[in-house]
Phi, psi and omega in degrees: 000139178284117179303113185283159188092283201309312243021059196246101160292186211272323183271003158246017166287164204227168169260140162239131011262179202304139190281137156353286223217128180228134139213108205273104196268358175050067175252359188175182185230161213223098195274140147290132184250105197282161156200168184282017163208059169269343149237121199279104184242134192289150178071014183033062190281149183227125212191112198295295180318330203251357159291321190265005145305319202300308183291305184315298173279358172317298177291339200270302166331269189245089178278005179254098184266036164238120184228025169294132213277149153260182191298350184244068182311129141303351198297328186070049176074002188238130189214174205247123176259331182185153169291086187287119200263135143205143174230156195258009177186140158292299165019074190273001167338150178206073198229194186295130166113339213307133155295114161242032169293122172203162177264114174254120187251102189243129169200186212279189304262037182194148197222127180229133175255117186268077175225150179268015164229198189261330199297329205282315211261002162280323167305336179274000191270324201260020187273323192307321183307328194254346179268004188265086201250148146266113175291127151280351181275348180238008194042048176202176178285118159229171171233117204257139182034063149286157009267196178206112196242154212203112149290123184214156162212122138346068110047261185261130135335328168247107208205099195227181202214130188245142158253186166192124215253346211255319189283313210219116180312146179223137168276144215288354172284359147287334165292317172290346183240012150291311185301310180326294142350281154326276197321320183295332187259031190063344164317150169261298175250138209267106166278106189296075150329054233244010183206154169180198184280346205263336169173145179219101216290335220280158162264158180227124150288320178302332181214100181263344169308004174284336199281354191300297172303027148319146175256014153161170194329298194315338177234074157224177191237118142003118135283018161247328163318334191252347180283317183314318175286334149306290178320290189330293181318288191332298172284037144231015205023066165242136184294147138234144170237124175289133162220149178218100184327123182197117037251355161292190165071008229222013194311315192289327166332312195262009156266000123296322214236064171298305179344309198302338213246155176294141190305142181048024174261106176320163163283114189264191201274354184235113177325231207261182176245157145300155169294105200288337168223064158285136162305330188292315176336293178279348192279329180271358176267329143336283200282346182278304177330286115049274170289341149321278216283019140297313208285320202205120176255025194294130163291333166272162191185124218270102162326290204102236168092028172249191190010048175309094174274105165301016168304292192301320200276332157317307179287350168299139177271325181265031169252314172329306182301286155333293186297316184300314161318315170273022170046046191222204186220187190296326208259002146299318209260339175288326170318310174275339168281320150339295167274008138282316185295357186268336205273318203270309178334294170286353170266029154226019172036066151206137202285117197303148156223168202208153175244190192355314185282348166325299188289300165333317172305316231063008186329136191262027188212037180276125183273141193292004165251004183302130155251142207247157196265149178233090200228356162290157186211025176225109147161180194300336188232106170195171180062263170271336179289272219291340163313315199272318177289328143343286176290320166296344151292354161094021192255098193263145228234171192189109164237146222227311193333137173104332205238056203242101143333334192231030134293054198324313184283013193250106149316149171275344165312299187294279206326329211289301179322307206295116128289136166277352187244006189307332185267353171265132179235002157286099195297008177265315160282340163286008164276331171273015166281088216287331188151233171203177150188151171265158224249094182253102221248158215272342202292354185230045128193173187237164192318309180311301204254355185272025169258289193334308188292331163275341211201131354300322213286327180310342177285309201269359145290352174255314162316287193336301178307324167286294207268157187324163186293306183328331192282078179250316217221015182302151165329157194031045154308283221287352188280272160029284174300318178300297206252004150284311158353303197252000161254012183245000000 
């Protein structure tokens, strides 16, 4: 629909985010013919997720059920009757890397969409969504300067959005219409922030006393709230990846489990730690990763592992005792707690991701598939620079800096600027960019006010991230969120 207010006519709107290869040729104008086989999928292919694009966008398109034309057409005699979907594979698999490519051709009277996944031909679908407008001058569907022809592939693989469910409880119908979201701008992954000192929503069949650190019954989560929320992501082609901050950050752990947490230790500046050499330590991080990796079928699983304060574990006399045994320091013990948790990560076949400081420590027991979050935005080296330093250590990088949601005073004009590959010019190290994602992070909102706090700005990180590096300064840039906005 052509927006009021925007001043955007139909035929200069633009996609988001911007395609490889667009060519928009104006050669005509286009009336749509809605019907109950207006999208064709070749090969009678069969495949739940890409049914229930089908459906989804059926309803997001023609969401107006009066379409009777009026006498004063646009069409120029020309009208799009149906979509032909073909895809090379059923393959509903949904993990880093996927190919989501596909080729769109939309012209009179059949318009066909190409991808070699289910995923690929869900992005062409909603590419489709946006060239598909409703005129109020005919009460009907048209597709304006036609035809359009469209190459489109991801820039990054990775192109995600961190919530954080811990400062401020979010309800899973708000999780859900984030994905929702998510999905119109092309984002892939949802990163779940789901634990911190402040409160801990998650269910354990294994330690159900974790959930104790709740910030009451009432703001916890499921295990069917979260199978539910997944599938939801899934049929959006979205990832969710979980993360549960340790070994700081961890203050909510220790309300069921006080053992877990080191003894007599005041509150430090990232708040209490795990014991790193409890034996209790690891048995409950088996089974709860454990009861995750039910939960989430994500190949990845997030640590946390930042602001690691070395306060609590300085007061200990037998964590003291340990490093001195073990001929080591603080940031050895932090090392040795890593390779444990990596070691149960992998008896349970999923790949750590961690954020910075992981890297930063030097921990000598970082695994070569690890990805590390690049996410300080201070100091002489960061953000992209530290992107760079990263990949040169053989290392796949995700970078946030720049992208913090809940900087309120941060443009999004400044976000649109961060590149992630500006200090790399080694096409080996620009391989290991796994991508970005922005931070929508919890202590200032709530169910009410956190979609506001995300999207728009949250569109120009999904540009960077989808479109050619070249895509800095195209037409209707400053339009572009603002009318992703008002169409979502």
């Amino acid at each position: 629909m052509c927006l009021a207010g925007l001043l955007v006519p139909c035929s200069s709107r633009t996609l988001v985010p911007q395609p490889t290869s667009y060519v928009k040729a104006a050669q005509y104008n286009m009336t749509v013919t809605r019907s109950s086989q207006f999208f064709v999928v070749a090969n009678s292919l069969q495949s739940e997720v890409l049914d229930n694009a089908i459906k989804r966008y059926t309803f997001l398109i023609f969401f107006k059920k009066d379409t009777s034309q009026h006498v004063e057409s646009e069409d120029d005699g020309n009208t799009l009757t149906s979509v032909d979907i073909i895809v090379a594979a059923n393959d509903e698999t949904l993990q880093q890397g996927i190919d989501e490519s596909y080729s769109l051709v939309v012209e009179s009277p059949t318009a066909t969409l190409k991808a070699a996944t289910v995923y690929g031909a869900m992005r062409g679908l909603e590419t489709l969504s946006q060239l598909i407008d409703y005129s109020h001058a005919n009460k009907g569907y048209m597709v304006y300067d036609a035809p359009h022809t469209i190459e489109d592939v991801p820039r990054f693989t990775y192109r995600g959005l961190l919530v954080d469910t811990s400062r401020h409880f979010l309800e899973v119908d708000t999780l859900k219409t984030i994905i929702d979201g998510m999905s119109y701008a092309k984002l892939n992954v949802l990163h779940w922030h789901a634990t911190d000192d402040q409160s801990f929503p998650f269910p354990s069949k294994s330690f159900p006393k974790l959930q104790q650190g709740a910030y009451a019954p009432s703001m916890t989560y499921s295990w069917q709230d979260i199978e539910d929320l997944v599938d939801h992501a899934k049929k959006r082609g979205v990832r969710v990846i979980p993360e549960f901050d340790t070994p700081a950050h961890a203050l909510s752990w220790g309300v069921g489990y006080p053992e877990l947490l080191v003894p007599n230790c005041t509150w430090s500046t990232t708040g209490q730690t795990v014991n790193p050499i409890s034996e209790f330590t690891y048995e409950l991080l088996q089974g709860f990763f454990g009861d995750m990796a039910q939960l989430f079928f994500d190949d990845y699983l997030h640590v946390g592992a930042d602001e690691v304060d070395y306060s609590c574990w300085n007061t200990s006399a037998s964590i003291k005792a340990w490093a001195a045994q073990h001929n080591t320091n603080l940031t050895g013990v932090e090392s040795y707690y890593i390779s444990r948790v990596q070691t149960i990560l992998k008896g349970i076949s999923r790949t750590m991701m961690c954020w910075e400081e992981c890297y930063d420590n030097g921990l000598t027991t970082l695994p070569s598939d690890v990805i590390i979050g690049v996410w300080r935005d201070w100091g002489s080296c960061w953000g992209p620079c530290r992107v760079a330093q990263v990949t040169h250590s053989g290392f796949q990088a995700v970078l946030s800096s720049g992208w913090y949601l809940d900087h309120l005073d941060q443009s999004w004009q400044a976000m649109y600027a961060m590149e992630p590959l500006a200090n790399i010019t080694d096409p080996k190290q620009s391989a290991l960019v796994a991508g970005g994602e922005s931070c929508m992070w919890g202590e200032s909102i709530n169910d009410a006010t956190v979609m506001t706090r995300i999207f728009p700005r949250a569109v120009t990180l999904a540009e960077r991230l989808w479109s050619p590096k070249s895509a800095t300064n195209a037409e209707g840039l400053e339009l572009r969120p603002d009318e992703f906005q008002c169409s979502v």
